[in-house]
N, C-alpha and C positions, 0 to 999 in steps of 0.2 A: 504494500500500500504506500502510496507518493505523501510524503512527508509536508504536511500544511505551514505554511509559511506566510506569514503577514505579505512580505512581494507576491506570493502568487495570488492571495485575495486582493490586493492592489492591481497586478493586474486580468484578473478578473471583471473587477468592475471599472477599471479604467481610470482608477484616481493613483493618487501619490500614495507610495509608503507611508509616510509622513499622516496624511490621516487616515488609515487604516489604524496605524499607532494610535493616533487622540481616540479615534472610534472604542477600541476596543479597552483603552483605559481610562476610560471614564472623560478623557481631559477634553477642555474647551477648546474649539479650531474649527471645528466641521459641524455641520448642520444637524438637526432633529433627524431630516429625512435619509442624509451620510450616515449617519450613525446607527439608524438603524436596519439600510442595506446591508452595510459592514458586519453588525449581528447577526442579523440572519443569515447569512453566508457563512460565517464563520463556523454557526450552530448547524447549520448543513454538514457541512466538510470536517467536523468533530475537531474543530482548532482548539489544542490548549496550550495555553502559555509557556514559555521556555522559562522554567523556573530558575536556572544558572542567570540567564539575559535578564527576568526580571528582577532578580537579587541584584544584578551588577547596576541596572538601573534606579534602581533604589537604597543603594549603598547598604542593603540588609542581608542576614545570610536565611532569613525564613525559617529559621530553627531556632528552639529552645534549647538545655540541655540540663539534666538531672545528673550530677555523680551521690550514689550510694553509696558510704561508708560501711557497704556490707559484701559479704563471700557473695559470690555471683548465686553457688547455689541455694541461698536462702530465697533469693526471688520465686522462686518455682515452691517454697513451703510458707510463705507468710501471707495470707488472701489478703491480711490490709495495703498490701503496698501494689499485688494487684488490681483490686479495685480499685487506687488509688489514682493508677497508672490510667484503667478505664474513662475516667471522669476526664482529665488531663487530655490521653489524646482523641478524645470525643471533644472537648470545645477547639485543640490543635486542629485539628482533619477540619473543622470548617473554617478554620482561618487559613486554612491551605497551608500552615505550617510546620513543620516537622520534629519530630523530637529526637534528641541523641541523649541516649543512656551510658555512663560508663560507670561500671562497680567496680571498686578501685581495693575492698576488701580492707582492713582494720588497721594496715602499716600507716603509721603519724606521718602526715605530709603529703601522702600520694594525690588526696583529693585535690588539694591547692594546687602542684604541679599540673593536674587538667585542667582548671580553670585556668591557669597562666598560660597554656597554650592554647586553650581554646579560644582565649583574648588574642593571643598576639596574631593565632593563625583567622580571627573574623570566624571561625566555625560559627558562633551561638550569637544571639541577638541578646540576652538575656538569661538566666537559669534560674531556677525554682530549687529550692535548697531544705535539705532535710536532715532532722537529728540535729540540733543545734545544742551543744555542749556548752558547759558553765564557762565564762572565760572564751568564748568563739571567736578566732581571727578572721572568719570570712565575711562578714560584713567589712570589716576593715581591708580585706584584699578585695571586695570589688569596689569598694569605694574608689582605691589608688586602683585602677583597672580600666575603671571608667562602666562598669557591668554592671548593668539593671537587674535587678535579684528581687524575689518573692519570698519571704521566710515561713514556710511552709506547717502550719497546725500549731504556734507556739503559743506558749501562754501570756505574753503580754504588748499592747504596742508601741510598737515606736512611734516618734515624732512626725517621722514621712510617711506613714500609713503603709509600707509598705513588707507588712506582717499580716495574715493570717492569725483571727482569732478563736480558739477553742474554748468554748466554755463549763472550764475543768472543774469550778468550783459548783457549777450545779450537776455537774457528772459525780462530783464526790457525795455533793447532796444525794442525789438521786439512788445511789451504792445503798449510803450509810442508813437512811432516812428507811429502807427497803428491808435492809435486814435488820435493825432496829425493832420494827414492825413485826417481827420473827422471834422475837425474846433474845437477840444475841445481844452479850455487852465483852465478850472476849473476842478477837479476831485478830487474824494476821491480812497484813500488805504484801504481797510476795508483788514486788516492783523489777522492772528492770534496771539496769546501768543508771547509776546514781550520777554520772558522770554527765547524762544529760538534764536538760533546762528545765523539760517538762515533766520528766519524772521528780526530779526535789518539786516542781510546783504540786501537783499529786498527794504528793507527800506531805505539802503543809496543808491544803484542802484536806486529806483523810483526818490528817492531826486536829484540824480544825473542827471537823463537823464531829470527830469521836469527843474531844471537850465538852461540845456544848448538848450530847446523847446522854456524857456519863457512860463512855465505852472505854475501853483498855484494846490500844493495838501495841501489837508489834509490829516491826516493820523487818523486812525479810529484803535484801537486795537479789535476783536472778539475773540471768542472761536470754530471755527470752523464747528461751528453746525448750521445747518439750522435756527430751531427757533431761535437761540441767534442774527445770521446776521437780519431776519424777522423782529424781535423785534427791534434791533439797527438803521435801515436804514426806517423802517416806524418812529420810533421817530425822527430821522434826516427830513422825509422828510416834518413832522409834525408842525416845525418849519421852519426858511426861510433857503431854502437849493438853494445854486447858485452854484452851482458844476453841470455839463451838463453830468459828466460818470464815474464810478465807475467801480474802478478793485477789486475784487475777490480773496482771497488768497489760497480760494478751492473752489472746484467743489458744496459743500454743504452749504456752504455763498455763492454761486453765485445764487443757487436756492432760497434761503431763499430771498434775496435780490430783486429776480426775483419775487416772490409774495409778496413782498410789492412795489415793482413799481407798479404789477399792480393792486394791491388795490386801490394802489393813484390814479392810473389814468396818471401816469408817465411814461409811455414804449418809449417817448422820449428822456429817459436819454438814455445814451449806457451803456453797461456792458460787463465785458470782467472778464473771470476766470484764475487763474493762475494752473490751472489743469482741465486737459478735462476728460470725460468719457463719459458715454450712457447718464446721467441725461444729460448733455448740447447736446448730439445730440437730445433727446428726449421732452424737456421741450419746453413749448409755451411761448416767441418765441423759437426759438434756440438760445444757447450762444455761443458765442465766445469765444474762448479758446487756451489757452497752450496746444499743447500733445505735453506730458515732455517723454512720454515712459518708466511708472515707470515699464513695464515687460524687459526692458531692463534694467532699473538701479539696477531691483533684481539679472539681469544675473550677471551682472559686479561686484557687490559686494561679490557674493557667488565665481566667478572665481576670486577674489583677495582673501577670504581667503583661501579655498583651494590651492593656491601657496602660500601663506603665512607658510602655516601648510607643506606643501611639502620641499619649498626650502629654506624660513626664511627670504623671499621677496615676495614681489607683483607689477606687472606695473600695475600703473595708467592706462596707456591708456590718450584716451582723451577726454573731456568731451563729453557729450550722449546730442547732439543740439537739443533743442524741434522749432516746426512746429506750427507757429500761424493758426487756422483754424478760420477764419472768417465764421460766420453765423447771424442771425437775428438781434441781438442785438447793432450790430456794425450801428449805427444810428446815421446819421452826426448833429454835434451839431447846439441847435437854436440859435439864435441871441439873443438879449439883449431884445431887446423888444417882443420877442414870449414868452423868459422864464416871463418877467413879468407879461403876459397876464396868463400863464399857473398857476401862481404862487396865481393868482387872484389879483393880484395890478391895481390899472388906470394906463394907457398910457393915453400920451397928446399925442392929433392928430398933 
């Protein structure tokens, strides 16, 4: 098939290059009636733009670009960063723009070397940035970069608006407030990496709303990962464990978690995850969960840097409310003397 070309629609209908170009990009030069021969032809002839030539015309490279501070193979086991990815290049693909991913995996430094080439080489228009740690240099490396950045689900905003806000202190609410409800006042946090922003925010929200319950947490730091929660919560529960319900900092510690209850023999603890997916509609029992709508916080983030890169702002908006879905696991807490029975201690009659 003969490769469509602005000159052969030009001469086609017998005009100039030159407005076939205005025609077809919106621009002022050529008539109502030009512009829309030029369309309709063009939509005949299946013409679509040379994306390289309009990049080069618009000093843009048409791409965003996300580097992951994660092993390549967690992408294929974490569903929030999948859906997250959904939402992202669902509002990309209609701005005809494209995304580059690169997982750079956990070595200090590597992320920032992408971004610095991906500056010097014009790859990305902008990036959308995720896992923001205590102490974070990359708002400071895209500042000196000159790189339009989205700070992707974090808990507080900045001055230029150009953060993404999660509304973690009524997701704590929403946990604490639920199994409250349930007779619990002992519970564990089993968190991930303390080293990020949003987990210590989490952290002081749990703290927060157990004060003002009248609950006793502990806080438990994990890694994310199924076996590591598995591992961590059978050795808790392997010792004297008086805590009656455990919250979840994702969907894959809440499974991990969920088969070391039931190894123990403990499916009267409650459990509750602070991200939902198919694994908790799926898993035996069902958990209880946050749906935070990370395909919506992918939308939100990709439509704040595209106005970013458009007008040299972005609205926040307002924060993306998650919906506590209660299922199986939400199990009203025992008494004093069930847990000791449970725990294998005597009761005095």
């Amino acid at each position: 098939m003969t490769r469509v070309t602005i000159q052969g629609i030009a001469d086609r209908l017998g005009i100039s290059k030159a407005s076939v170009s205005y025609a077809l990009n919106g621009q002022p030069g050529v008539s109502d009636a030009t512009r829309e021969r030029v369309l309709a032809l063009a939509a005949e002839l299946g013409w679509r733009p040379s994306s390289s030539a309009r990049s080069l015309s618009r000093s843009r490279a048409d791409a965003i670009g996300m580097v992951l501070k994660r092993d390549p193979e967690m992408l294929g086991n974490e569903p929030y960063y999948m859906r997250t990815l959904e939402g992202i290049e669902d509002v990309l693909a209609r701005a005809d723009v494209s995304l580059l991913l690169r997982m750079t995996g956990t070595t200090p430094g590597r992320d920032l070397e992408v971004y610095r080439q991906w500056s010097a080489e014009r790859r990305v228009d902008g990036v959308i940035v995720f896992d923001r740690v205590v102490d974070d240099p990359r708002p400071a490396l895209f500042e000196s970069l000159g790189l339009p950045y989205v700070l992707h689900g974090l808990w507080a905003p900045t001055a230029d608006g150009r953060i993404t806000i999660d509304d973690q202190a009524r997701d704590a609410e929403l946990l604490m407030r639920h199994l409250a409800s349930l007779g619990h006042r002992r519970l564990v946090h089993l968190s991930g990496p303390v080293f990020l922003a949003h987990e210590l925010d989490r952290r002081d929200h749990i703290a927060r709303e157990a004060r003002s319950a009248g609950i006793a947490v502990r806080f438990v730091a994990g890694d994310y990962t199924l076996d590591g929660a598995q591992s961590m919560v059978g050795a808790m529960l392997a010792g004297t464990f008086g805590e009656t319900a455990i919250i979840a900092s994702n969907d894959l510690m809440a499974l991990g978690t969920l088969a070391a209850l039931r190894t123990a023999g403990r499916l009267d603890i409650a459990l509750a995850s602070w991200d939902d997916s198919i694994i908790c509609r799926i898993a035996t029992p069902t958990v209880t969960a946050l749906a935070r709508h990370p395909d919506e916080q992918g939308r939100r983030s990709a439509r704040m840097l595209l106005e970013e890169l458009e007008r040299g702002s972005a609205d926040q908006g307002e924060p993306i409310h998650s919906d506590l879905v209660v299922r199986e696991t939400s199990v009203r807490a025992i008494d004093d003397v069930d847990m000791l029975r449970a725990a294998g201690d005597t009761v005095d009659a």
